[in-house]
C-alpha positions in Angstrom: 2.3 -34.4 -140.5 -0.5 -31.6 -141.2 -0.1 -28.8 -138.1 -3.5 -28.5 -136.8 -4.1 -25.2 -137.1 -3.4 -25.2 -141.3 -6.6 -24.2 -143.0 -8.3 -26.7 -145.2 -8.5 -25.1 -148.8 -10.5 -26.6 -152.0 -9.3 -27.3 -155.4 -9.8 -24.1 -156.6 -8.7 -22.1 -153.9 -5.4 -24.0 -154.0 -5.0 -23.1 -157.6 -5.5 -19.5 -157.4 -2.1 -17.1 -157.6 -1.5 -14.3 -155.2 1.4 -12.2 -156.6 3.5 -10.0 -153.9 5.8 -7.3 -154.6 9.4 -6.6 -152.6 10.5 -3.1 -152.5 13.4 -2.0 -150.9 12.3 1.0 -149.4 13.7 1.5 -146.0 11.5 3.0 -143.8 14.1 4.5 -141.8 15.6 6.8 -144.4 13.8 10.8 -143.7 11.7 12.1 -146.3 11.7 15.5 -145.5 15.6 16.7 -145.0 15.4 20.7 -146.3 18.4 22.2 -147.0 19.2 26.5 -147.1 19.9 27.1 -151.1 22.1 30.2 -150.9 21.2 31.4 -154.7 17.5 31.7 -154.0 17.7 32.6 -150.7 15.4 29.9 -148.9 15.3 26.6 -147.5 13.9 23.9 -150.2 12.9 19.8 -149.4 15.8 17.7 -150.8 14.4 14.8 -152.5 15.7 11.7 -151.1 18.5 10.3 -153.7 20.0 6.7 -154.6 22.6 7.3 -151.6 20.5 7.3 -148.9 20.1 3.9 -148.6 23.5 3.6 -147.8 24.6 2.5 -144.6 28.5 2.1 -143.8 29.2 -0.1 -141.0 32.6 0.6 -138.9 34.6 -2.2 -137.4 38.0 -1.2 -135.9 40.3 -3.4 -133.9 41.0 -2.1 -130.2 40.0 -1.8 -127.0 39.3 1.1 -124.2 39.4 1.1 -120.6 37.9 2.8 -118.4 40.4 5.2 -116.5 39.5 3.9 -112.7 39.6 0.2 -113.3 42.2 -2.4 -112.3 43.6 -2.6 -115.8 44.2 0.7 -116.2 45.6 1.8 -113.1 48.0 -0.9 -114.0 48.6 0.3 -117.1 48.8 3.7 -116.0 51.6 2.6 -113.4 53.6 0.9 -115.7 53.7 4.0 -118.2 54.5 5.8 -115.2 57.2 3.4 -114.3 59.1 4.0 -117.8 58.7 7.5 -117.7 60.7 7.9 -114.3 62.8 4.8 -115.9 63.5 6.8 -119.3 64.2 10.0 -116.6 66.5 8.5 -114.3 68.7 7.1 -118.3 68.6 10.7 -119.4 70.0 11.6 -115.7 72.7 9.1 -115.8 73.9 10.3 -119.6 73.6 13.6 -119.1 76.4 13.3 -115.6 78.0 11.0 -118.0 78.7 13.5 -120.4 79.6 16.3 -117.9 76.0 18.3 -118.5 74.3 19.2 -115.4 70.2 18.0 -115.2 68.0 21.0 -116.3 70.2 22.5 -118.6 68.2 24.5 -122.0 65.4 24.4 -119.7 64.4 20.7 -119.2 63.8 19.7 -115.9 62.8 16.3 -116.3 59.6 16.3 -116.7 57.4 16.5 -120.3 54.2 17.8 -118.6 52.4 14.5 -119.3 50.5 14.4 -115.6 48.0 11.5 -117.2 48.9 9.7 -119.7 45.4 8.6 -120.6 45.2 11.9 -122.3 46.0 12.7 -126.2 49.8 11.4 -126.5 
């Protein structure tokens, strides 16, 4: 079926080539980047190279939360959970073994108020 709004070319017109080029230039990429050059003392235009078509795409695995939802205030209750848990151990070793709690200047605690923070 011919889509009704397809031109209607003669013989001739049908037979004539049209020829079409494909670069890959991205348009995207600057053209202008100048960079300081120390040995003449000024800043000069940096011809764009063969690299800076290169684009590096990232996928890592994971996820994040944000630190007032519902997941992580349960996750933040359960680390805090093991920590008083891995405490109250060290507590009942340390009576076991005759030391008293806070000895070499431990008092229990390892500082860690948040433990959404850099572990």
């Amino acid at each position: 079926k011919i889509p009704r709004n397809q031109a209607v070319l003669n013989e001739q017109e049908l037979s004539e080539e049209h020829t079409r080029v494909l670069t890959a230039n991205d348009p995207n990429v600057p053209t202008n980047i100048t960079k300081f050059n120390y040995h003449s003392r000024c800043y000069k235009v940096d011809a764009p190279g063969a690299l800076d078509h290169l684009a590096i795409h990232v996928n890592i695995m994971g996820c994040s939360l944000h630190k007032d939802s519902v997941e992580a205030k349960e996750q933040n209750a359960y680390y805090q959970k093991i920590k008083q848990d891995l405490a109250q151990m060290k507590k009942n070793m340390q009576q076991q073994s005759g030391e008293k709690a806070g000895e070499n200047g431990d008092n229990g605690e390892d500082g860690a108020d948040n433990l959404f923070e850099n572990r």
